[in-house]
C-alpha positions in Angstrom: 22.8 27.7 -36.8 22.2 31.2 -38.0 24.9 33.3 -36.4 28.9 32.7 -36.3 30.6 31.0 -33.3 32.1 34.6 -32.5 28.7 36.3 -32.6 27.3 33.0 -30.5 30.4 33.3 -27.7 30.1 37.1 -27.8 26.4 36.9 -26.5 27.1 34.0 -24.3 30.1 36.2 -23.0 27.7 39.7 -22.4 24.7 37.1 -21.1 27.1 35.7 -18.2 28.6 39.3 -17.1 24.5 40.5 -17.1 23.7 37.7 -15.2 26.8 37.6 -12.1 26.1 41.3 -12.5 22.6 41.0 -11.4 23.5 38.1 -8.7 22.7 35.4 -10.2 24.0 31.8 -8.7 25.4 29.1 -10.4 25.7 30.5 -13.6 26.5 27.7 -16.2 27.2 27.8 -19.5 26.8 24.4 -21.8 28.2 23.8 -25.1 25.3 22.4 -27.0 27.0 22.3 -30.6 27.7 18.4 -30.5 24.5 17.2 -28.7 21.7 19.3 -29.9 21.0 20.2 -33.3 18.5 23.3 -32.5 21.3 25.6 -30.4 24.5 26.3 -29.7 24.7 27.5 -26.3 22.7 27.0 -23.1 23.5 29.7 -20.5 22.0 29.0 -17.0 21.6 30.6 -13.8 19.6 30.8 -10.6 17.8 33.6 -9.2 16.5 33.3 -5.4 13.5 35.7 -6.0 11.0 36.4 -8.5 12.5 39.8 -8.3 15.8 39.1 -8.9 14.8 36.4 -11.8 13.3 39.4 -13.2 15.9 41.8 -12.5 18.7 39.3 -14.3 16.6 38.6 -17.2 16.0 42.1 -18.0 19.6 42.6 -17.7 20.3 40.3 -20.3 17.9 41.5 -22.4 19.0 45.1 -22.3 22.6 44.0 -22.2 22.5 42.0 -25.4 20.5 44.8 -27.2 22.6 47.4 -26.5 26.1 45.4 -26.5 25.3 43.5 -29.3 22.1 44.2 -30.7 20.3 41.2 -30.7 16.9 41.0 -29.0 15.5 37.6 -27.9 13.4 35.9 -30.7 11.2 34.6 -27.9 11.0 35.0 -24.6 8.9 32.9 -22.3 8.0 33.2 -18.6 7.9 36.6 -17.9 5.0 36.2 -16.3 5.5 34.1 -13.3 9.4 34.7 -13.2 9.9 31.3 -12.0 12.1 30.1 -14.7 12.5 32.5 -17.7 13.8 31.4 -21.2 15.3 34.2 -23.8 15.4 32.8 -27.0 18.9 33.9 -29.1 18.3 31.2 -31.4 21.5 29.8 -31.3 22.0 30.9 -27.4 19.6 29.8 -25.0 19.6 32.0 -21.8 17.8 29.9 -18.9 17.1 32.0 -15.6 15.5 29.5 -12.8 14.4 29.7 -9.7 16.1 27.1 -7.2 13.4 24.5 -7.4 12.6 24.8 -11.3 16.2 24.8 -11.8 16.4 21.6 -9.4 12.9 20.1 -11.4 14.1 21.0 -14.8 18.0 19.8 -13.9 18.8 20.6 -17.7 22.9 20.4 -16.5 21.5 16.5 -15.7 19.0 16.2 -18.6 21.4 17.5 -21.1 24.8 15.7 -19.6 26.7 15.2 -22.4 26.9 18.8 -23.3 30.3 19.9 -22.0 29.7 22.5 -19.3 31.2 25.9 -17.6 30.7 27.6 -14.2 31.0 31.2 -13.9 32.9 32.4 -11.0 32.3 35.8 -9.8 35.0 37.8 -12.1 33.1 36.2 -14.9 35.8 33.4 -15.6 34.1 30.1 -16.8 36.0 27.2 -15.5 36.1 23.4 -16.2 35.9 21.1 -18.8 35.7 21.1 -22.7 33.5 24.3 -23.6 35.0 25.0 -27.3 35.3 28.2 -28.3 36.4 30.2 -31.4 39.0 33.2 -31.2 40.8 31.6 -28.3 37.7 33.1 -25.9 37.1 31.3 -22.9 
């Protein structure tokens, strides 16, 4: 992976706050490192409209770029804001809406990743997300 797990968490960490700032449900973050060789992070959340997929995925976007200053390498689905991926490299942000997050099930798909919720304070609870610096 191209960046450091402090500069991977630190995006995860501004991506989650952008997204429970903007709304978003179920906001999940999964630790990728040990079952994917392509990324270290998956962060995950549900928007109920096409406005407010859009709404937290332009918050991400402006919140990593002006937090951090990374802007996605890719970025697909911007036009149908049903489910909208931003491309970090090695932190995946995933912005669904309920039935592509349902369809896609990527908590299910990728199960062995050990996995986070978000509760509104920003707090990510439950098992065995690793992180560096003690964060989390």
């Amino acid at each position: 992976m191209n960046m450091s797990m402090d500069v991977s968490y630190t995006l995860v960490t501004h991506a989650v706050e952008a997204m429970l700032d903007k709304k978003a449900r179920d906001v999940t973050v999964m630790d990728m490192r040990d079952v994917a060789g392509f990324v270290d992070y998956f962060v995950i959340g549900t928007g109920d409209s096409e406005l407010q997929i859009k709404a937290v995925a332009e918050e991400v976007r402006a919140r990593l770029h002006t937090q951090c200053g990374e802007k996605p390498w890719h970025l697909e689905g911007a036009d149908v804001w049903q489910w909208v991926l931003l491309d970090y490299v090695d932190v995946v942000v995933h912005v669904f809406s309920p039935e592509k997050r349902a369809f896609y099930d990527l908590e299910r798909l990728w199960g062995d990743a050990p996995k986070k919720h978000a509760d509104p304070t920003g707090l990510l609870h439950e098992g065995g997300l690793r992180t560096s610096g003690g964060a989390g």
